[in-house]
N, C-alpha and C positions, 0 to 999 in steps of 0.2 A: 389652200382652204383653211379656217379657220378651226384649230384644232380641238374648240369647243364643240363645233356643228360636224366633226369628224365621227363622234362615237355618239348613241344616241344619250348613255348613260349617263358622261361628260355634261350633257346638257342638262338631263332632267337634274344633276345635281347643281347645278348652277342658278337653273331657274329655283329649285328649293330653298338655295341658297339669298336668293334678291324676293322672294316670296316671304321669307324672314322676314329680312330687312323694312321689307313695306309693313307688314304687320306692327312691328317694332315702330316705323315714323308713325303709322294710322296712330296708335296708343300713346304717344306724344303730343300730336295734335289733336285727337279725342277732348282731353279734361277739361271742362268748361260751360261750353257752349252747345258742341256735338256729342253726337252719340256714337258710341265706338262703332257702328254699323256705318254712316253716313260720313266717318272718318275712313272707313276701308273703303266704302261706293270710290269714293274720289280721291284717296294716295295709290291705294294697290296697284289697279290698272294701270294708272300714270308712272309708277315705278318699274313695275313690268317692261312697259315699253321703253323706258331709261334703260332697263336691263340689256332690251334689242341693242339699244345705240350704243350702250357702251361694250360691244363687243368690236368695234370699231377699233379701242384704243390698242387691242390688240397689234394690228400694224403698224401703228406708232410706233409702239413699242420697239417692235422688227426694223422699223426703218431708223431708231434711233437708240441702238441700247445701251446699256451699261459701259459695258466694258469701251466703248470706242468716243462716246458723246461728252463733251465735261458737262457735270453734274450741274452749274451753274444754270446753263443751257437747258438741261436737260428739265431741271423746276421749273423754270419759266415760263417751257412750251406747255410743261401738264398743266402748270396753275394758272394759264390762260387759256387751257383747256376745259379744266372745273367748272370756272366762272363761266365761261358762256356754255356748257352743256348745262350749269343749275339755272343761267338766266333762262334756257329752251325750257328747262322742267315747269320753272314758273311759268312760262306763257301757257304749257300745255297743260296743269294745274288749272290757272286762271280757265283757258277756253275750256274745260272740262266740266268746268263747274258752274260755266253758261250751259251745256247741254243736260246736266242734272237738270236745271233750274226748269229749261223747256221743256223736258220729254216727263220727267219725275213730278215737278212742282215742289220740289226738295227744297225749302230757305236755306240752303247753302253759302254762306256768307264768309269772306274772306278779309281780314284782315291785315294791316301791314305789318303785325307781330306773327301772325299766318306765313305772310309770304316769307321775312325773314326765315323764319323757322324753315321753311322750307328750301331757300336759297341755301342755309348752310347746311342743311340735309345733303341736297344736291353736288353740293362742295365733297364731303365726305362720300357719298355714295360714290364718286366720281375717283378722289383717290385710293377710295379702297379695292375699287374695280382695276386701277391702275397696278397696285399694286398683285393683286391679285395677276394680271395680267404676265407684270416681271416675275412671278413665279412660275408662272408658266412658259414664260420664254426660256430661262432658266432650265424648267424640267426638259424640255423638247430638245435646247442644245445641248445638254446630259447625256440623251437618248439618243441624240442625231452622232455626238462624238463617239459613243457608244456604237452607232449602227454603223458606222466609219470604220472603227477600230475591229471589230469583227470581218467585213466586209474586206478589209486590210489583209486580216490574217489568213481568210480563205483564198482569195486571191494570191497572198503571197506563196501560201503552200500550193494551191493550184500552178501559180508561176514554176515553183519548185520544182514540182514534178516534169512539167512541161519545159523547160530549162535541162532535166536530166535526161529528159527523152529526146530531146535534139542534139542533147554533147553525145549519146548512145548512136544518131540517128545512123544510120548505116551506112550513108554516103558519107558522114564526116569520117565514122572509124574505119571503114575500106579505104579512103585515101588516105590515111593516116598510117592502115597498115602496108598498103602499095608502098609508101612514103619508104616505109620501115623496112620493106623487104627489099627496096632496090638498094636500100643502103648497106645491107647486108654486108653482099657481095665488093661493090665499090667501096664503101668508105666503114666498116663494122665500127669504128668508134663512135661516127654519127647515128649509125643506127642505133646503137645500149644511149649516146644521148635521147635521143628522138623516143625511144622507148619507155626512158626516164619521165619526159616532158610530159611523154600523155598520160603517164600513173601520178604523176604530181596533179596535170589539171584532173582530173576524177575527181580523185582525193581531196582537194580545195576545196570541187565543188561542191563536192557533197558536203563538206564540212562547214561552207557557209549559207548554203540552201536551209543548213539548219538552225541558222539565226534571225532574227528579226531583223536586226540592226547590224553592218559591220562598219567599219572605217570606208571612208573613201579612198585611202589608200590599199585595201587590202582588197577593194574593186577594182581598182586599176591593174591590182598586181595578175589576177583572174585576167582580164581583160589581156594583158601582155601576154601569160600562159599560154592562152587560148594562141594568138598570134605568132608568136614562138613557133608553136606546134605547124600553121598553116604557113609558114615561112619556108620550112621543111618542101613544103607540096609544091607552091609557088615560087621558089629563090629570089631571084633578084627582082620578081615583080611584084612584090609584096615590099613595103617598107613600113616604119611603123616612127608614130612621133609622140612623145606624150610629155605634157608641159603643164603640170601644175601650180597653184600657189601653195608656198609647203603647210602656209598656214590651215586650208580644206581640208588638210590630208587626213588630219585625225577626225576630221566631224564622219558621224556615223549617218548612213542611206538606208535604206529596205538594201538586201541583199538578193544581187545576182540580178538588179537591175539594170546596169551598166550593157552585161551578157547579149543578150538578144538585138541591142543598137550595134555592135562593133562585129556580131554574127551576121549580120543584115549590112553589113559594110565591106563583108570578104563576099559574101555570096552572089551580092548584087550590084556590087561596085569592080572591085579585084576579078572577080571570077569571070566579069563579060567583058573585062577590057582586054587586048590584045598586050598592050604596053602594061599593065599595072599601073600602078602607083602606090601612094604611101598615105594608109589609114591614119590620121591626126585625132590627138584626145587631146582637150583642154581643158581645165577646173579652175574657175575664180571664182573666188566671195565679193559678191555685189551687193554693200549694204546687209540685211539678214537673209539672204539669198546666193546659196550657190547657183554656177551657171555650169552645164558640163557639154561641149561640145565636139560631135564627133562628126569629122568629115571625111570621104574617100571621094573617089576619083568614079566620074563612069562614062561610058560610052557615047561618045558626042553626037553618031548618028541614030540614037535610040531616041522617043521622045517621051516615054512613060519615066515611072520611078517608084521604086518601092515603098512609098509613105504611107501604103495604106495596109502593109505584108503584117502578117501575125504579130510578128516579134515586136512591130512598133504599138501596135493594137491593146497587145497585153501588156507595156509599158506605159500607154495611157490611160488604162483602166486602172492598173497598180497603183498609177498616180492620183488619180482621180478618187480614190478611196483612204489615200492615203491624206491629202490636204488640197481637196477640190479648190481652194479659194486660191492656196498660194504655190501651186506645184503646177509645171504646166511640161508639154512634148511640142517640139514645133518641126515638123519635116520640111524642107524642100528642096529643090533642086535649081541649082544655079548654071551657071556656062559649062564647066564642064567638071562640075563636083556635085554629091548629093551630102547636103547639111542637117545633121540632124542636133537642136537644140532642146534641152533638159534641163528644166527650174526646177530646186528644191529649196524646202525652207531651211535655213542650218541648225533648226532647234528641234529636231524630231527627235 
């Protein structure tokens, strides 16, 4: 919708605004011949209704703006725009001032320094509506980056939270402490590690829950932690691969993003297979685009797949808030892996 005809206020000052405008052309072509009354009868109305249409250029605008159109281009389309929205003015000028003539008996008489005048009215009236227009587009994507970046941070602390309360969840820390007490007995130096691993992943997490931004490397590192720790529970049915370009490493992501795909990769992948296998991370820079993909292994006689479970859910909303245009989540499931792939832009 048209963010003039969004608010009613928006409008009434627009129309105040081209209500001007007409008053202003009336008193220009007034001196002479008419009378400032019989120059309002026959511009005002007719600019009014220019004022309707040129709310039009607004989508123009959106389908061609600033930042993305070269400017060459971009003149061309509005000043081939001007011109024929002032030739429309003139015609509806001209026909308007046949209906004076019938209904009034008004000698309303138009002339070619008339129509001039009013052609280049129409010129102007047209790019200043235009412009007008690009500040408006302008304010809106201000407000729209704005309503992104709030939207962003609630979400990410929402994530935050909801991220802590699943590393808490109590089926993870019951096997974890199962994990820890068998070790005890059998192997005690595995268990002070294994005990180590999970006050380290806490600690991480909390510590990066509290950032906006971290490295991508310093998500992976999270990501391994966590693995580590489930490697414990699982042995040798758990394997883990992670294959970076070193160059990613340092761009920074929303954090604790990574989390909830490679947690949705032991639980739904590792956990229902009998065999296990080996969770794969991988991060390249594709042009100004990272890619980050995480694959595990699942159940060949199953026929569903987790692509629709929380933790991908709230990765695609986080993203989606984050840079709807250039950030994307793509789940599926193949022969006998479930793929989960992760677009981000690398300038966030």
């Amino acid at each position: 919708m048209h963010p003039l005809l969004a608010q009613r206020e928006r409008l009434l000052l627009y129309l105040s605004g081209w209500a001007f405008l007409a008053t202003l052309l009336a008193a220009l072509t007034a001196p002479g011949r008419w009378t400032w009354f019989e120059a309002a009868a026959l511009i005002v109305p007719v600019t009014l209704v220019y004022a309707f249409f040129s709310l039009s250029i607004w989508y123009l605008v959106r389908a061609m703006p600033l930042t993305t159109v070269p400017i060459p281009r971009l003149v061309g389309v509005h000043l081939v725009g001007a011109l024929a929205s002032s030739m429309a003015m003139v015609l509806v000028v001209q026909g308007w001032a046949a209906v004076l003539r019938e209904l009034i008996r008004w000698s309303v008489a138009l002339t070619a320094a008339d129509l001039r005048l009013l052609f280049g009215g129409g010129v102007l009236l047209y790019l200043l509506a235009a412009a007008t227009h690009f500040l408006l587009a302008a304010f809106e994507t201000s407000r729209e980056a704005e309503r992104r970046s709030f939207e962003a941070q609630l979400l990410a602390r929402d994530s935050e939270l909801k991220a802590l309360r699943a590393q808490i969840d109590p089926h993870f820390l019951f096997n974890s402490l199962n994990s820890i007490s068998a070790l005890t007995s059998a192997d005690p130096a595995a268990a002070r590690m294994m005990t180590e691993r999970l006050a380290n992943f806490f600690r991480a997490s909390v510590a990066a829950g509290r950032q906006p931004l971290i490295t991508l490397d310093q998500e992976l590192g999270l990501a391994r932690q966590y693995l580590e720790i489930e490697q414990v529970r699982f042995g040798t049915r758990l394997s883990v691969a992670v294959d970076a370009d070193p160059d990613v490493l340092v761009l920074r992501i929303p954090s604790l993003l990574l989390q909830p795909i490679v947690e949705n990769a032991v639980k739904h992948g590792i956990a229902q297979t009998i065999e296990g296998g080996c969770v794969r991370i991988e991060a390249r820079r594709r042009g100004s685009q990272v890619h980050v993909r995480v694959t595990n292994p699942v159940d060949a006689e199953s026929t569903g797949g987790p692509g629709t479970s929380f933790g991908l859910e709230a990765v695609r909303l986080r993203l989606r808030a984050i840079a709807a245009a250039e950030a994307a989540l793509d789940a599926r499931r193949e022969a006998r892996s479930f793929v989960v792939d992760m677009i981000l832009p690398s300038d966030l």
